[in-house]
C-alpha positions in Angstrom: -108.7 49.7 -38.6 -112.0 47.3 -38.0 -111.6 44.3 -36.2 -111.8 42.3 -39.4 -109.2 44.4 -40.8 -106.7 43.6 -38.0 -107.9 39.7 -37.9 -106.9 39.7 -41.7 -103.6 41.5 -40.8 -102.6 39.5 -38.1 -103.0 36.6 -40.8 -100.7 38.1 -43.0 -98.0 38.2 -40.7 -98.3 35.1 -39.9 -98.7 33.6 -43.3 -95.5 36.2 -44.0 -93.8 34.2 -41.1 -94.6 30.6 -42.2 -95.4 30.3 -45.8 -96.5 26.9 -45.7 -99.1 27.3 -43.8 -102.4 26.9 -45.6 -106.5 27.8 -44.2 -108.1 25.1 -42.2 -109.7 24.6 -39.2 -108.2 24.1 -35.4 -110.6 23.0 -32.6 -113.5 24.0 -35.0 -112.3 27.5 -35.4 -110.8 28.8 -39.1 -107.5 28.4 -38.5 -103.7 28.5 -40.4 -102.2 24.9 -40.6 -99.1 23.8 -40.8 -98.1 20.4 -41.8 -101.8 19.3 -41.0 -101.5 20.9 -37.4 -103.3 24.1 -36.1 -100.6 26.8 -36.5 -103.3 29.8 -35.0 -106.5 31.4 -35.2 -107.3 34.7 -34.7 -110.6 36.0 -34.5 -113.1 38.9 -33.6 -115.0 38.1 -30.1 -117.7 40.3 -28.5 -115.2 42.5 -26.8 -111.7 41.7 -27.9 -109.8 40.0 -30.9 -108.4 36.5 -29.7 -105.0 35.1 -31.0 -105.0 31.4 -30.3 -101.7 29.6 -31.0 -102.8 26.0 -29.9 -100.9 25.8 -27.3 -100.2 27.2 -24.1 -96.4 26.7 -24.3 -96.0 29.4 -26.7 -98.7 31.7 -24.5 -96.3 31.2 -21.9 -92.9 31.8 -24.0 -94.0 35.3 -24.9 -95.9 36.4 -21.5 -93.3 39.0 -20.7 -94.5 40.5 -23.7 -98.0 40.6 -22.7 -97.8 43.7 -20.7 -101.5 45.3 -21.5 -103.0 42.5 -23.0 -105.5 40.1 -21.3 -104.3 36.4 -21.9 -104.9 32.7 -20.5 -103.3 29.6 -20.7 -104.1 29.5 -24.8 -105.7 32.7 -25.8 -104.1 36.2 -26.1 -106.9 38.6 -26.3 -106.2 42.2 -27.9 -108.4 45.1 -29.9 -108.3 47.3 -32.9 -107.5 50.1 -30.5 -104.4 48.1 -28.7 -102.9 45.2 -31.3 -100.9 42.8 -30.9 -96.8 44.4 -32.5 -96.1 42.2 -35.5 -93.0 40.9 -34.3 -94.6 39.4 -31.0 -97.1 37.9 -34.0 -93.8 36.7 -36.0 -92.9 35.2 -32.8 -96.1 33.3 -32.0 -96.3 31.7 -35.2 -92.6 31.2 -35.1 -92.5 29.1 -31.7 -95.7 27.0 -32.7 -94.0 26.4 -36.0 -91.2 25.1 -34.4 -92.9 23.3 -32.0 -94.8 20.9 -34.7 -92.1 20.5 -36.2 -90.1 19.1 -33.3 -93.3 17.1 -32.4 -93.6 15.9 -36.0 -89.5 15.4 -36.8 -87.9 16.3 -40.1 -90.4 17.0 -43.3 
């Protein structure tokens, strides 16, 4: 698969995950929303694809799942060659969901 062909998967499990989440922006990058927050990005770099759940809670949650991937405090970096397992994707956008929502209270 291209990079673009894993970006757009990586959005499809996470739109699979959260199906309210609609296309936006986040921090100026195109992003899933949820609730009028920045759910995550994903996007092709120069060298690697970044996941960026907007928020470096959630990076740290799921950092014992991280073993071969490159990460920092709000970025998960991965490639074509290596990707990110859908369920650690499921999981991303499942603890940021859950996050707004505590941050935001019932709908």
């Amino acid at each position: 698969m291209s990079d673009v062909d894993v970006v757009e998967h990586v959005r499809a499990v996470a739109r699979a995950a959260v199906p309210d989440a609609v296309d936006g922006t986040g921090y100026g990058m195109p992003a899933l929303r949820y609730r009028d927050r920045p759910l995550l990005s994903v996007m092709p770099a120069r060298r690697h694809i970044g996941l960026y759940p907007f928020s470096p809670a959630v990076v740290e949650a799921v950092t014992g799942d991280l073993d071969g991937f490159s990460f920092a405090k709000g970025t998960i970096r991965f490639s074509a060659d290596h990707p990110l397992p859908d369920d650690l994707v499921r999981r991303i956008v499942l603890l940021r969901r859950d996050e707004i929502d505590r941050a935001l209270g019932p709908a």
